[in-house]
Every structure is written in structure tokens, then in C-alpha cells.
N, C-alpha and C positions, 0 to 999 in steps of 0.2 A: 504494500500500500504506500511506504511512504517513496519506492520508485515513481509513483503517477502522482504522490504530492511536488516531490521535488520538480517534478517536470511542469506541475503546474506554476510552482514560483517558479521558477526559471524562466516560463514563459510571460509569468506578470511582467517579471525585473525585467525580461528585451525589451517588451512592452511600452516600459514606463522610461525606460532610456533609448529610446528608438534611433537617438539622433547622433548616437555614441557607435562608431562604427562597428565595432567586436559584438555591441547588442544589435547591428544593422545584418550580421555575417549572419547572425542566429535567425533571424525573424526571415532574410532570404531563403534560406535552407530552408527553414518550415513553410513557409509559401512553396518552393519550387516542386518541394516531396509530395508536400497534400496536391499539386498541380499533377503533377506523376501518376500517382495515386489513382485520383479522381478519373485520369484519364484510361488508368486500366481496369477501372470498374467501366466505364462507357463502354470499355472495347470488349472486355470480359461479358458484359450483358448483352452485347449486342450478339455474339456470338452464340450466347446461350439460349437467345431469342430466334435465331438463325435453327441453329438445329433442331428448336422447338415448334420449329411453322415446319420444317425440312418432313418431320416425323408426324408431324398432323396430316401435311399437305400425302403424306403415303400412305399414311390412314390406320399408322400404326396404333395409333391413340383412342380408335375408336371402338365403341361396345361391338363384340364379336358375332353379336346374333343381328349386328344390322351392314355387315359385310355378304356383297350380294357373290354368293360361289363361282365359280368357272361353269360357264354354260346356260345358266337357270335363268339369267337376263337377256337371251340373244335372243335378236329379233328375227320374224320368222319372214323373208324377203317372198313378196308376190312377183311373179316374173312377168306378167304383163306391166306391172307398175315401173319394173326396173326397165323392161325393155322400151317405155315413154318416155324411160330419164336417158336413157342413153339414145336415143334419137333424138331427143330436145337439145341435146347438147352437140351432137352429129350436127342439127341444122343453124343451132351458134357458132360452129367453126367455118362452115361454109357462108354463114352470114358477113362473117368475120375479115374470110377470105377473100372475098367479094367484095368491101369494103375496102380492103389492105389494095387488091389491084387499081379499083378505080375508085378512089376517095369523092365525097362528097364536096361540089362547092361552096365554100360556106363565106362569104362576105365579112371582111373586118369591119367591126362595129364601132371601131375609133374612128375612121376615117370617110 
């Protein structure tokens, strides 16, 4: 106890003679360290914040009866529906293409 007394006078006395260089060395030091410090709790937390979204975002965290199993969620694809999408998009590329060889006139509207 009387370790964290003395250190508390210690720190009154730089304190109160602040203007007294040897009491200025001390009160540097104690600023630069708690600067130090402070700055490896930010980086320390942030880190630990990091792995903590890391292991949510995977889903490691979460209750195991609401984890959907391999298979049980797949959707069961109609092949007339998929064969409309892949034609819709067959006639976007050719829209596309068609476009690309002879572009539209379009008028500049500044001038």
C-alpha cells in the first residue's frame, strides 16, 4: 500500500512544482506512458472487436438449433422459370451488342 501512497505524493510534489525541470522530466514520463498506454488499449480493443464481429459475422456465436444444415435450405429451381432467365439475359446481350455496333445519336445538351 504504501508503494501506490508514495507514488501518489510523488505525483502531488511534480504537481505542485511543475515549473522545476526534474519535477517537469517526471510529469513528461507520466503523460507520454498513460499516452502509450491508452493507445494500446484503443489498438488492443479494437482488435478484440475485430475478431468478435470476425466470429459473429461466421456464425460461430450463434444458438445451434437456429443454424440452417447443409441441404435443408436449397431451393428447388423450376426449369421453365430458369430457362426465361437465361433467355432474358441471351436477349440483353444481343440488345447490348447491337447497341455496342451502332450506338445511339444522342444530342449534347450543353450546346
Amino acid at each position: 500500500m504504501s508503494f501506490f501512497t508514495n507514488i501518489w505524493e510523488r505525483m502531488r510534489d511534480a504537481y505542485a512544482y511543475r515549473n522545476e525541470p526534474e519535477y517537469t522530466t517526471v510529469l513528461t514520463r507520466v503523460y507520454w506512458y498513460s499516452l502509450l498506454t491508452m493507445t494500446a488499449l484503443v489498438i488492443a480493443l479494437a482488435v478484440a472487436g475485430g475478431i468478435f464481429m470476425l466470429f459473429y459475422a461466421r456464425g460461430d456465436f450463434e444458438d445451434p438449433s437456429l443454424v440452417v444444415s447443409n441441404g435443408a435450405g436449397a431451393l428447388k429451381l423450376n426449369t421453365a422459370q430458369l430457362k426465361s432467365t437465361i433467355d432474358a439475359f441471351s436477349a440483353r446481350r444481343a440488345q447490348y451488342d447491337s447497341l455496342k455496333t451502332s450506338p445511339e445519336n444522342v444530342t449534347d445538351p450543353s450546346k
